[in-house]
N, C-alpha and C positions, 0 to 999 in steps of 0.2 A: 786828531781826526775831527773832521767838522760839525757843532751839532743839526742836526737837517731838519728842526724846526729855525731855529735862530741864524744858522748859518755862522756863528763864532765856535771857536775853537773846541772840542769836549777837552777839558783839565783833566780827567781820568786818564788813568792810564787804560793801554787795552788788555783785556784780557791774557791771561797766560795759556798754552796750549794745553789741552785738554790731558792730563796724564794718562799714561795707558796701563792700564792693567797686568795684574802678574801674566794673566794667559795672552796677553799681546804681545808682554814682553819675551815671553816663551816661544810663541810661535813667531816670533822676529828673527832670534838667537838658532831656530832651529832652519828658517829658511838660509839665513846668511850659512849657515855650516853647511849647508846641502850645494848649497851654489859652489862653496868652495871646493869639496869633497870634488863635485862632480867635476868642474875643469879642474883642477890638478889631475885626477882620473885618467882623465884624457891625453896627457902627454905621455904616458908609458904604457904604450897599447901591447904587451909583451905577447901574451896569449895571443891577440888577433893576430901580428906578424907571422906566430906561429904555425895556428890555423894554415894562414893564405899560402907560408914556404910547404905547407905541405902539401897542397894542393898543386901547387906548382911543380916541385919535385915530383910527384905523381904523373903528370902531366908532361914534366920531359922523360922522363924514364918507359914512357908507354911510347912517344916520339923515337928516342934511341930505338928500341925495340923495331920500329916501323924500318928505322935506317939500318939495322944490322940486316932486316929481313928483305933486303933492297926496296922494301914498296914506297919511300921517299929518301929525298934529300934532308939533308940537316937542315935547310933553312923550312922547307916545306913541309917537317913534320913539326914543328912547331905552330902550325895555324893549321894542317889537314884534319878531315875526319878521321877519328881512330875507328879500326875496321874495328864487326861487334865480337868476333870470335877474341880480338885480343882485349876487348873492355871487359865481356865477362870471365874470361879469364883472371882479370883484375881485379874484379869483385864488384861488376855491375849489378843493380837492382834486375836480376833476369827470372823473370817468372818461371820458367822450368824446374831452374836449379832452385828456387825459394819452395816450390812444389815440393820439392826431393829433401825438402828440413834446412839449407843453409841459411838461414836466418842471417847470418852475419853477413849479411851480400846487402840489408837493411841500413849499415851503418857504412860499410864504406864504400858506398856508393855516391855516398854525400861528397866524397874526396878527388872522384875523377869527374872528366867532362867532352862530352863529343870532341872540342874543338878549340883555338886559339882563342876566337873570339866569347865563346860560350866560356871559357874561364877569365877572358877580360871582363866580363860583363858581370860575372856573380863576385869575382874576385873586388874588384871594384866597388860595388854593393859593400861585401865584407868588411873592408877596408874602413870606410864609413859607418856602417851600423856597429859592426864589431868593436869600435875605438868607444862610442857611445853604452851600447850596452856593458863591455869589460868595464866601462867605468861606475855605471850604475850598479853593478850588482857582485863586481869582485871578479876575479879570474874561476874559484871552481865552481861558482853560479852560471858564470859566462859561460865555463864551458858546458854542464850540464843543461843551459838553456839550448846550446846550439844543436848538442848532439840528439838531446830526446826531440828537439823540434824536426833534424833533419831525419831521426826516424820515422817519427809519425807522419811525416809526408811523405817517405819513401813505402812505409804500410800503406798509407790509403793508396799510392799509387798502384800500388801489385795488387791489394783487394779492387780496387775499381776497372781492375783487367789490363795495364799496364803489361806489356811484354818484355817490355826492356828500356829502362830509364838510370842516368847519369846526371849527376849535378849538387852544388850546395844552393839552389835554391828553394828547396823545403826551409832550411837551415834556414838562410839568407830572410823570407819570410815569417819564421821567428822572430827573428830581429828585427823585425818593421812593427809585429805584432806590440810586441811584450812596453817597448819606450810606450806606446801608444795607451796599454793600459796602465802603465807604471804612473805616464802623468795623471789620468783621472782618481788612481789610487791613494797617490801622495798629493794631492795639488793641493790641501792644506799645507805641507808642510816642505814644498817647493817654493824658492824664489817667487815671486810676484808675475803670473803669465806663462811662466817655465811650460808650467802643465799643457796649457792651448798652445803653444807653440809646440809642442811636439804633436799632438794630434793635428793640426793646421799643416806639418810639414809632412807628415809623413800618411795618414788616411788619403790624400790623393795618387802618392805613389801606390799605395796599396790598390784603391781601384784603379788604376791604371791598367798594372801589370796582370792582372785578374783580367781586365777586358781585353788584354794582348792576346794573353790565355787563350778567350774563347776567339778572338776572330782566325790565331793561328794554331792550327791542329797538331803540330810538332812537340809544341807548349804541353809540359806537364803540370796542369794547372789541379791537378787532384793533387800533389808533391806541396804545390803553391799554399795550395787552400787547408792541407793540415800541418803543413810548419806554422802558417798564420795564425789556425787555432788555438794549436800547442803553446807557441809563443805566448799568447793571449792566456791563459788560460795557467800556467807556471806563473806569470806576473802578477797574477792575485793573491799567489799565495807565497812568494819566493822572500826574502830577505832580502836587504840592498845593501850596498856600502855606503850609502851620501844619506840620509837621513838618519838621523841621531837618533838610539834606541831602535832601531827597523833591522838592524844585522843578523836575525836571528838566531837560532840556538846553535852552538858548536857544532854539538853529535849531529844534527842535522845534515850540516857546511862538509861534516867528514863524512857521512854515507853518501853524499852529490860525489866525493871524488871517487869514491870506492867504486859507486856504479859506474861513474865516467869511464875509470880506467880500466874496471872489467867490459866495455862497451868496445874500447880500444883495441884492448889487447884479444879479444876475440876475432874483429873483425881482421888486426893483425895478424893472426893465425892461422883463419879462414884464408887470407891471401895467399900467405904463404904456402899454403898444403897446395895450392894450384899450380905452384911454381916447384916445388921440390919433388 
């Protein structure tokens, strides 16, 4: 290097790079493991496939139903509206029946959906949020985020006077929520940017779908707005699988499935006493 008073050569060598610190070197070791964790996470999306076959299989089985009862064709009960007598039958979120104690009309209601399109449209969402969050937080996190999010949006809907709503976008909005707080939670201990990159991608879709909400009236945007918060709001305090030392306490990970599957298997139940 040149010196730039004399303009001849500096004979020193330059400088060596500044060494980093035990806690640099830590929080290095802890980003690189998180990056990894999270894409490998991401290739074996088990649970979410699950989720969405089941929503789907819900969704032709209320379609059959339509075509045994002649009101469509095979091809046309696959994309028509399902009439409401057969959705709440099914275990739609129906204000009457929730009046009368069936609670469990809260959780699987998350599972059906007016229409072909209305399950392209959440399903697709899932698809995506669901590969990201399953990876971030584990399968019985995952699923404990989705289901308490899709209940507390299917509560505020029925509390906010709702009479009759269908769909996993309470759920779905979860899932937009929680990445959103997880990067400001972790973004020490995230990849470089990870963290604003997920609030940068996904806080726009959030206001979006919220101003769709209000311009179209159909839109269960009370469903919308407490999966959102729920989501939001579980991610502060939830364990993850991709940061090192963040997986929280066992007993914890085992009472999320215990409730999961008492959530399940009720709402399971509930269905079925309507059918038998």
């Amino acid at each position: 290097m040149a010196d730039p008073v004399s303009g001849r050569a500096d004979p020193r060598p330059p400088l060596p790079p500044r060494p980093r610190t035990r806690q640099d070197q830590r929080r290095h070791l802890v980003r690189r493991a998180a990056g990894h964790h999270l894409f490998e996470g991401m290739r074996r999306p088990w649970l979410t496939f699950a989720l969405l076959a089941t929503m789907v299989l819900a969704h032709l089985a209320l379609g059959l139903g339509m075509v045994v009862e002649g009101a469509a064709d095979p091809l046309g009960a696959l994309v028509m509206v399902r009439p409401e007598a057969l959705l709440v039958r099914a275990g739609a979120q129906a204000a009457v029946e929730l009046d009368q104690g069936q609670l469990w009309r809260l959780v699987s209601c998350v599972f059906l959906h007016n229409d072909g399109l209305h399950l392209f449209l959440n399903g697709l969402a899932l698809l995506g949020l669901g590969r990201l969050c399953e990876s971030l937080y584990g399968r019985p996190r995952f699923l404990w985020l989705f289901l308490v999010a899709g209940l507390v949006g299917s509560t505020l809907s029925w509390l906010g006077g709702n009479r009759l709503s269908v769909g996993a976008s309470g759920a779905v909005f979860g899932l937009m929520g929680a990445p959103i707080v997880f990067g400001w939670r972790h973004r020490d201990e995230l990849p470089e940017g990870l963290g604003d990159h997920l609030r940068r991608a996904l806080l726009p879709w959030v206001g979006l779908n919220l101003l769709v909400g209000v311009m179209l009236p159909f839109i269960d945007n009370l469903a919308h707005l407490g999966g959102l918060l729920a989501g939001g709001a579980l991610a502060l305090v939830l364990g993850n699988r991709v940061v090192p030392g963040r997986q929280g306490r066992p007993w914890a990970t085992a009472l999320m499935v215990a409730l999961s599957l008492a959530l399940l298997a009720g709402a399971a139940a509930g269905v079925a006493g309507q059918w038998i």
